[in-house]
VEXMI-26869 format. One record per atom (N, C-alpha, C): residue number from 0; atom name; x, y, z. Coordinates in nm, 4 decimals. Layout:
fitor i=NUM | at=CA | c1=X | c2=Y | c3=Z .
...
***
This chain:
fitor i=0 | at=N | c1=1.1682 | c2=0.6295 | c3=-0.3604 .
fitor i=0 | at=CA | c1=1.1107 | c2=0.5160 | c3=-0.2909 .
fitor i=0 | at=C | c1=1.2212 | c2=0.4492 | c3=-0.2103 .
fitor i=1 | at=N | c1=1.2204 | c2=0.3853 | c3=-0.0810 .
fitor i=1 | at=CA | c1=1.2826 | c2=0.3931 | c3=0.0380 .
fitor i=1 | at=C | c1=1.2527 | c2=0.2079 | c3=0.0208 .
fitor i=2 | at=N | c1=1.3013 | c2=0.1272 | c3=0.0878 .
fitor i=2 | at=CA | c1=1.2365 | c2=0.0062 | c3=0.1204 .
fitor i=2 | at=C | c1=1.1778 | c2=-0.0243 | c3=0.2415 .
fitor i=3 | at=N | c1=1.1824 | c2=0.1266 | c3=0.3289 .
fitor i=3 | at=CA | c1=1.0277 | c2=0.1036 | c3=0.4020 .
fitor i=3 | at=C | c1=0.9482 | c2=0.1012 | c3=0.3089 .
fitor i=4 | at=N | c1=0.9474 | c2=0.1909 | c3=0.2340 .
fitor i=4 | at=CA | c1=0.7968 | c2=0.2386 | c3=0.1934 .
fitor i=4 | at=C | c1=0.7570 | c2=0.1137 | c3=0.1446 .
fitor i=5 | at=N | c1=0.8388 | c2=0.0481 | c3=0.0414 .
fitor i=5 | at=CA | c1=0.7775 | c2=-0.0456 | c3=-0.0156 .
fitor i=5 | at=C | c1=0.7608 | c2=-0.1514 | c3=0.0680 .
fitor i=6 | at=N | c1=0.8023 | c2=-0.2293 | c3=0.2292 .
fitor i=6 | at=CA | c1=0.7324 | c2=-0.3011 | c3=0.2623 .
fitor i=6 | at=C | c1=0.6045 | c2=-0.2967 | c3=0.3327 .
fitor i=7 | at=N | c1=0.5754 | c2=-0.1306 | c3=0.3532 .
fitor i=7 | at=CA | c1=0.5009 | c2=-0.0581 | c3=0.3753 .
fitor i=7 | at=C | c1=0.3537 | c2=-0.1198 | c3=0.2960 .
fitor i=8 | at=N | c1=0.3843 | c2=-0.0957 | c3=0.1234 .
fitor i=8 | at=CA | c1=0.3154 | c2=-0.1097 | c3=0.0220 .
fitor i=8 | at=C | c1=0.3206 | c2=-0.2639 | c3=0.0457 .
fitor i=9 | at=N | c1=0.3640 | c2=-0.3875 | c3=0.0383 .
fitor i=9 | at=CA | c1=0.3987 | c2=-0.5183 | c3=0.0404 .
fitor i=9 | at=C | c1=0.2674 | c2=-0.5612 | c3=0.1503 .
fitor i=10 | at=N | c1=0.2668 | c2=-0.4771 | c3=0.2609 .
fitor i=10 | at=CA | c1=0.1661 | c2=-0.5591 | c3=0.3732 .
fitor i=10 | at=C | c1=0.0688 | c2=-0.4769 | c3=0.3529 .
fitor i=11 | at=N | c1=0.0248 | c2=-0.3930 | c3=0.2742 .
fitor i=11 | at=CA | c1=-0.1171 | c2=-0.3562 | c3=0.2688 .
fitor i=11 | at=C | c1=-0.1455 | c2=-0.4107 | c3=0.1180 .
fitor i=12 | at=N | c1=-0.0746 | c2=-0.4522 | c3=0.0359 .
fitor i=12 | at=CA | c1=-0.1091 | c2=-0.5259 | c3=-0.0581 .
fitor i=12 | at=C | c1=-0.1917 | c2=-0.6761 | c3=-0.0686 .
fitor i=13 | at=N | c1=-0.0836 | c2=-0.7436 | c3=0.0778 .
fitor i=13 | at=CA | c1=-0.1531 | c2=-0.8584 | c3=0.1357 .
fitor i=13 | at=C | c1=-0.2337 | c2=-0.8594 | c3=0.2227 .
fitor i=14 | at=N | c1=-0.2781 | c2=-0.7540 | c3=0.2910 .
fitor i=14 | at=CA | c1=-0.3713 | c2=-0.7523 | c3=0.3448 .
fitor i=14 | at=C | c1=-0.5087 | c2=-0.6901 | c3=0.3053 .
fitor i=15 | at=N | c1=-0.4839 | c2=-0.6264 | c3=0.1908 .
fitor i=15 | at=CA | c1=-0.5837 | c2=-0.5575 | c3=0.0952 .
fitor i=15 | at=C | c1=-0.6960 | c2=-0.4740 | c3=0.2207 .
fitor i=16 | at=N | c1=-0.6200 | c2=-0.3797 | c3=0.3070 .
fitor i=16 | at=CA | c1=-0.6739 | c2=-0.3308 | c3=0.4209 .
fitor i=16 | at=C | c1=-0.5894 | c2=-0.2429 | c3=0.4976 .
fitor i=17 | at=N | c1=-0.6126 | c2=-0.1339 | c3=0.4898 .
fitor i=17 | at=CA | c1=-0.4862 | c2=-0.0492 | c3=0.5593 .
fitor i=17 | at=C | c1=-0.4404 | c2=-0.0582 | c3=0.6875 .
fitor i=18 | at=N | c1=-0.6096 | c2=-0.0783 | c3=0.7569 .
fitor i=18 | at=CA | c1=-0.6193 | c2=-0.0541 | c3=0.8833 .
fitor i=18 | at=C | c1=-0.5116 | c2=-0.2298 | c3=0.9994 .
fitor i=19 | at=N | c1=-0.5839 | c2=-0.3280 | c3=0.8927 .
fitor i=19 | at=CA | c1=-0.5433 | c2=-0.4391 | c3=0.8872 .
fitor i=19 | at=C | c1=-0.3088 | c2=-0.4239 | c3=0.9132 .
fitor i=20 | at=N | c1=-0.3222 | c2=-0.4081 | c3=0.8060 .
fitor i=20 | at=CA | c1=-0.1582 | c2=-0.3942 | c3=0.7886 .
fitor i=20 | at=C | c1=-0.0783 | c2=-0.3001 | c3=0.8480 .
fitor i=21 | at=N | c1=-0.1693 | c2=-0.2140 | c3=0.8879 .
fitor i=21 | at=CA | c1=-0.1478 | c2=-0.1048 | c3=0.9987 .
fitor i=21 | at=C | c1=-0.1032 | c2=-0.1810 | c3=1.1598 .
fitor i=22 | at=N | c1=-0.2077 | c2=-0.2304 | c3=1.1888 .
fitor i=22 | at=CA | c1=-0.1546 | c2=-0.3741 | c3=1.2981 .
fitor i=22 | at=C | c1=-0.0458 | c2=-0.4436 | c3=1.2631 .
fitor i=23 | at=N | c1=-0.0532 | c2=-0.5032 | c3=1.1460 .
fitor i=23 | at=CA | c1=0.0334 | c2=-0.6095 | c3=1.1152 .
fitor i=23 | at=C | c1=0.2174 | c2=-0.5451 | c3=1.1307 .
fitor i=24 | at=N | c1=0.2088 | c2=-0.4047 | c3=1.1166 .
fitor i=24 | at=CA | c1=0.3343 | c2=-0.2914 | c3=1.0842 .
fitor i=24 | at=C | c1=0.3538 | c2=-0.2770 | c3=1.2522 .
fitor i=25 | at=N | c1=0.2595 | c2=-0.2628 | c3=1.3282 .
fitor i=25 | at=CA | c1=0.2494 | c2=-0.1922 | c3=1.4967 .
fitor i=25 | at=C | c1=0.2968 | c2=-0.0288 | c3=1.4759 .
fitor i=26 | at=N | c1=0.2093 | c2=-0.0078 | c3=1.3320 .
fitor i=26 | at=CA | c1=0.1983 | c2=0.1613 | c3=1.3774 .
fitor i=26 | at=C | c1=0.0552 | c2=0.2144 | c3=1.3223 .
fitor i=27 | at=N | c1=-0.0124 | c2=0.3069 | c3=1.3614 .
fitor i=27 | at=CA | c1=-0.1190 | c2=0.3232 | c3=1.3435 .
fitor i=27 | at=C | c1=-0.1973 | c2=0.3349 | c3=1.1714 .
fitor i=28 | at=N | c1=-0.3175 | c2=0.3767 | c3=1.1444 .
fitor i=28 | at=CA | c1=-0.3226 | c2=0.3859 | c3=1.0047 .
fitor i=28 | at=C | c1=-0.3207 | c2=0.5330 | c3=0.9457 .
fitor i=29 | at=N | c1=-0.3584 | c2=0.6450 | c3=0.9763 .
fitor i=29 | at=CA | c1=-0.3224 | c2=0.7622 | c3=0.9149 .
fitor i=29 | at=C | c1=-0.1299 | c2=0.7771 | c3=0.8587 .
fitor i=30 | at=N | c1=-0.0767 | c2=0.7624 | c3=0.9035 .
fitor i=30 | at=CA | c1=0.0721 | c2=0.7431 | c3=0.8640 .
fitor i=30 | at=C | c1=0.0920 | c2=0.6568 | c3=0.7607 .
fitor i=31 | at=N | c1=0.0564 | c2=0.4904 | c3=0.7746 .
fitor i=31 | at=CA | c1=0.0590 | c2=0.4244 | c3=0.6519 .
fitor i=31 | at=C | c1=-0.0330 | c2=0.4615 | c3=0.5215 .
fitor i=32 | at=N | c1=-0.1441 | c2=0.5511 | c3=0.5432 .
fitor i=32 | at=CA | c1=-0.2034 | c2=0.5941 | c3=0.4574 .
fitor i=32 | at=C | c1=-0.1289 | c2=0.6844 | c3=0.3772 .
fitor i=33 | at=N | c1=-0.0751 | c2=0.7768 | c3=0.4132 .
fitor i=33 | at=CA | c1=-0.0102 | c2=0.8917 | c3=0.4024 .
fitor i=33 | at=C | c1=0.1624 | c2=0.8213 | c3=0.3017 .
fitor i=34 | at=N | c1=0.2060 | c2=0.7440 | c3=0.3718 .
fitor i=34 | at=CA | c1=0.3053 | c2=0.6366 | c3=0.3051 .
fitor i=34 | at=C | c1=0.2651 | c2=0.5840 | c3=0.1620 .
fitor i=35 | at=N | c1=0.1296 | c2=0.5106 | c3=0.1619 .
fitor i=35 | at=CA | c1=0.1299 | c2=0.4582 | c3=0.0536 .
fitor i=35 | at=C | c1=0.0554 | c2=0.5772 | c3=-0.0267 .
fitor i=36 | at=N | c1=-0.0337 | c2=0.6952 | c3=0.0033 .
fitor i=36 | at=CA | c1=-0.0070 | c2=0.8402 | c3=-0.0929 .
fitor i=36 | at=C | c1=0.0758 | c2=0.8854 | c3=-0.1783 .
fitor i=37 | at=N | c1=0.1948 | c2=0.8691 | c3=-0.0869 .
fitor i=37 | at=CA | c1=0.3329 | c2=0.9597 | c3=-0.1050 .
fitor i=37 | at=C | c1=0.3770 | c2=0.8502 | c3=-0.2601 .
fitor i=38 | at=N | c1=0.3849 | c2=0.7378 | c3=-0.1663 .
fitor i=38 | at=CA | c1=0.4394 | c2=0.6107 | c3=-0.3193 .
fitor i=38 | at=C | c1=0.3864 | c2=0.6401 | c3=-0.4179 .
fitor i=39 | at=N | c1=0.2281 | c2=0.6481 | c3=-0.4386 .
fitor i=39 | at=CA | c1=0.1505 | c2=0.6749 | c3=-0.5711 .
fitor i=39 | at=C | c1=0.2015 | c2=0.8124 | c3=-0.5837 .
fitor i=40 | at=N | c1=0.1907 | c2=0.8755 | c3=-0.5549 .
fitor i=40 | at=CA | c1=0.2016 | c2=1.0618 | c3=-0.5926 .
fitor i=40 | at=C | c1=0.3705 | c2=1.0330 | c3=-0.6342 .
fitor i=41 | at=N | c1=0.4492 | c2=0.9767 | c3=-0.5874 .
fitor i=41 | at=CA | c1=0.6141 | c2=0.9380 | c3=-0.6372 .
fitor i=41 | at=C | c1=0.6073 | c2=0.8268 | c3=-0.7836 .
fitor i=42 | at=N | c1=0.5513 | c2=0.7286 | c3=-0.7991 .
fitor i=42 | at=CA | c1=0.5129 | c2=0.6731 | c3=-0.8875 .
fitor i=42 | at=C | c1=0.4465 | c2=0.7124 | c3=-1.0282 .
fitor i=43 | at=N | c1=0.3024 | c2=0.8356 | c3=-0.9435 .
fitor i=43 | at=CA | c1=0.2312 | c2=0.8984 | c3=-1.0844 .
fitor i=43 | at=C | c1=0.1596 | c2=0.8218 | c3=-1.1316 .
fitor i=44 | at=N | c1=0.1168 | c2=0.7213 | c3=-1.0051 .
fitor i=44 | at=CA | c1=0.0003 | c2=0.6254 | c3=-1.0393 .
fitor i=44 | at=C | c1=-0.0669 | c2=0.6040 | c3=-0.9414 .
fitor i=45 | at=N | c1=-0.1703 | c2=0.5154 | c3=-0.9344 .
fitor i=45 | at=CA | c1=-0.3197 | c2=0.4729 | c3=-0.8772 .
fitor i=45 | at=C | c1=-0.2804 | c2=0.3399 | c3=-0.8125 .
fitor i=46 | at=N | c1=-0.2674 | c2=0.2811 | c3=-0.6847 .
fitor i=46 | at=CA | c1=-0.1945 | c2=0.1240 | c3=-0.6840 .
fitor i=46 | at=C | c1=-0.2966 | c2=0.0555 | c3=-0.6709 .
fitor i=47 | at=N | c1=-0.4247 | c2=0.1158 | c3=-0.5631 .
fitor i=47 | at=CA | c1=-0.5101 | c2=0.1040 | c3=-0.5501 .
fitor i=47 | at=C | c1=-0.6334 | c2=0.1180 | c3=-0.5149 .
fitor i=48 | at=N | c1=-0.7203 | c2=0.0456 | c3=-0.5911 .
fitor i=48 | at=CA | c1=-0.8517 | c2=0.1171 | c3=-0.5929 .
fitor i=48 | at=C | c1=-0.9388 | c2=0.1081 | c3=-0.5025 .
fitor i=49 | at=N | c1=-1.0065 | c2=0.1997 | c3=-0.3927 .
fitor i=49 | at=CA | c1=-1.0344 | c2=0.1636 | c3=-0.2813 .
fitor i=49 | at=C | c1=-1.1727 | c2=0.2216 | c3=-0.2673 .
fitor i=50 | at=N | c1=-1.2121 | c2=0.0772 | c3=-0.1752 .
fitor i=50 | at=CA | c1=-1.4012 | c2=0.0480 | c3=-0.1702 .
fitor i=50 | at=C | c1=-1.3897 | c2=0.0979 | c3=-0.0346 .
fitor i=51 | at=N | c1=-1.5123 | c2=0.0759 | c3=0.0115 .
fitor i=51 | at=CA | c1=-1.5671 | c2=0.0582 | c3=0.1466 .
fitor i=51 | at=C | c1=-1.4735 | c2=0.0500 | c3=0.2879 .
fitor i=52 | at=N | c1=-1.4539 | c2=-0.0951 | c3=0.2731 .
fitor i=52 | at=CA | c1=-1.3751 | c2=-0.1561 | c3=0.3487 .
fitor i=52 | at=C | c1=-1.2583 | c2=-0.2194 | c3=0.2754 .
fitor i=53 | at=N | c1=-1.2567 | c2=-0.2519 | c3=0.1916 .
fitor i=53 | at=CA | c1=-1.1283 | c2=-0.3412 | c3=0.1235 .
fitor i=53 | at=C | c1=-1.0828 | c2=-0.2051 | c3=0.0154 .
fitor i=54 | at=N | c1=-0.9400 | c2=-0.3262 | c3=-0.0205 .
fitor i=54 | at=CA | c1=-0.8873 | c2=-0.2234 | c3=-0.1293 .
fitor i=54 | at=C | c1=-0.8456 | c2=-0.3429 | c3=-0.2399 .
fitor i=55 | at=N | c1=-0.8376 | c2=-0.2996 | c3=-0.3848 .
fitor i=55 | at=CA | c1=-0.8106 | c2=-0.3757 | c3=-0.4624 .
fitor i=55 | at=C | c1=-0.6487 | c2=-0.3424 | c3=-0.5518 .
fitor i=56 | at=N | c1=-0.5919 | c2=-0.4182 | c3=-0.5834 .
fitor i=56 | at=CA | c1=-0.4771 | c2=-0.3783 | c3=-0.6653 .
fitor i=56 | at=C | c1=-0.5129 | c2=-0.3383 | c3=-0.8000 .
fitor i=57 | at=N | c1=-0.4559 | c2=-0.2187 | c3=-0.8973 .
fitor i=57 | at=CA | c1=-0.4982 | c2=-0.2017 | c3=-0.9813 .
fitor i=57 | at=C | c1=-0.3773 | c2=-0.3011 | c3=-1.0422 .
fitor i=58 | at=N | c1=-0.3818 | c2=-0.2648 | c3=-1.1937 .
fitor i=58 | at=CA | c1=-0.2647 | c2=-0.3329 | c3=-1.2371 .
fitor i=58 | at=C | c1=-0.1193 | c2=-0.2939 | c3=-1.2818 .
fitor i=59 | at=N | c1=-0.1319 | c2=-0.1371 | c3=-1.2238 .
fitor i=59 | at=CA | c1=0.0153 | c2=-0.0788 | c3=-1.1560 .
fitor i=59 | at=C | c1=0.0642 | c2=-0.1731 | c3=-1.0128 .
fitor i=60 | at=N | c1=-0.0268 | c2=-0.1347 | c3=-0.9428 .
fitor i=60 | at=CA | c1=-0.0234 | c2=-0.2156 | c3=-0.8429 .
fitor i=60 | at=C | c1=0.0027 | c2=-0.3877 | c3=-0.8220 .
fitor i=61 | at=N | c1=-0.0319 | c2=-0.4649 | c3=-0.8629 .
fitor i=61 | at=CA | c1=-0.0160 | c2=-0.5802 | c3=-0.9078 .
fitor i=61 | at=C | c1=0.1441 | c2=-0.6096 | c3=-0.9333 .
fitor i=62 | at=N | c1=0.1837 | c2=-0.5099 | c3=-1.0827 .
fitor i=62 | at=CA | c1=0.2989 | c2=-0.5388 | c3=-1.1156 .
fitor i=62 | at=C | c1=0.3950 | c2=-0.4838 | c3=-1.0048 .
fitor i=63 | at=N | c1=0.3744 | c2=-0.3852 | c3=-0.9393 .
fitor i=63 | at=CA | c1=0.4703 | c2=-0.3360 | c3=-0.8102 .
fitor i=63 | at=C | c1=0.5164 | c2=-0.4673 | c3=-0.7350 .
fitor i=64 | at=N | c1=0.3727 | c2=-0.5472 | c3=-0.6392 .
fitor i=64 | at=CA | c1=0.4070 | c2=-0.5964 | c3=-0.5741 .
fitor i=64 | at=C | c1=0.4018 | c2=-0.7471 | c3=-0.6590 .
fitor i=65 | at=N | c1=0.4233 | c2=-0.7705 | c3=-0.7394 .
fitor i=65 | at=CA | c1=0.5321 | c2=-0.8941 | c3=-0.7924 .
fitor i=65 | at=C | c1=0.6606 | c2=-0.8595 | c3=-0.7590 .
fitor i=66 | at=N | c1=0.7149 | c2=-0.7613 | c3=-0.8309 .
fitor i=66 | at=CA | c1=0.8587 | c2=-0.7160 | c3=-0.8359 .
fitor i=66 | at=C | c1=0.8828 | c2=-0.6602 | c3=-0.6691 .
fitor i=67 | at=N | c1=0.8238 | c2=-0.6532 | c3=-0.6242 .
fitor i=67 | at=CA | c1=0.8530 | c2=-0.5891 | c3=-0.4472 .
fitor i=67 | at=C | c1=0.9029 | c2=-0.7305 | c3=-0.3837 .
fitor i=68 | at=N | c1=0.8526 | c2=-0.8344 | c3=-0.4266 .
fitor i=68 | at=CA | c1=0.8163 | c2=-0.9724 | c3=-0.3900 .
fitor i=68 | at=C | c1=0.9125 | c2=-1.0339 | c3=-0.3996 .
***
């Protein structure tokens, strides 16, 4: 884990929206998707659990971005 990645993870956490934090980054969303993949698949966990349109923190996730914070 890089500290892109994790501010990567940090603004889609607060934005609970990829596409969202994808703007907020000024790079598109397939890449940040692929970023925060790579983190979970490096981690060996789930960060978050994802609906429709929103995404939720699990509580791997949660504790990440306290400590990212």
């Amino acid at each position: 884990m890089d500290l892109r990645t994790l501010q990567y993870f940090v603004a889609v956490a607060e934005e609970l929206n990829i596409t969202r934090a994808a703007d907020k980054l000024h790079m598109s969303q397939p890449p940040l998707s692929a970023q925060i993949k790579g983190l979970e698949t490096e981690l060996d966990t789930i960060l978050f659990i994802r609906g429709k349109r929103r995404l939720k923190l699990t509580e791997s996730g949660q504790l990440l971005y306290r400590r990212a914070k």
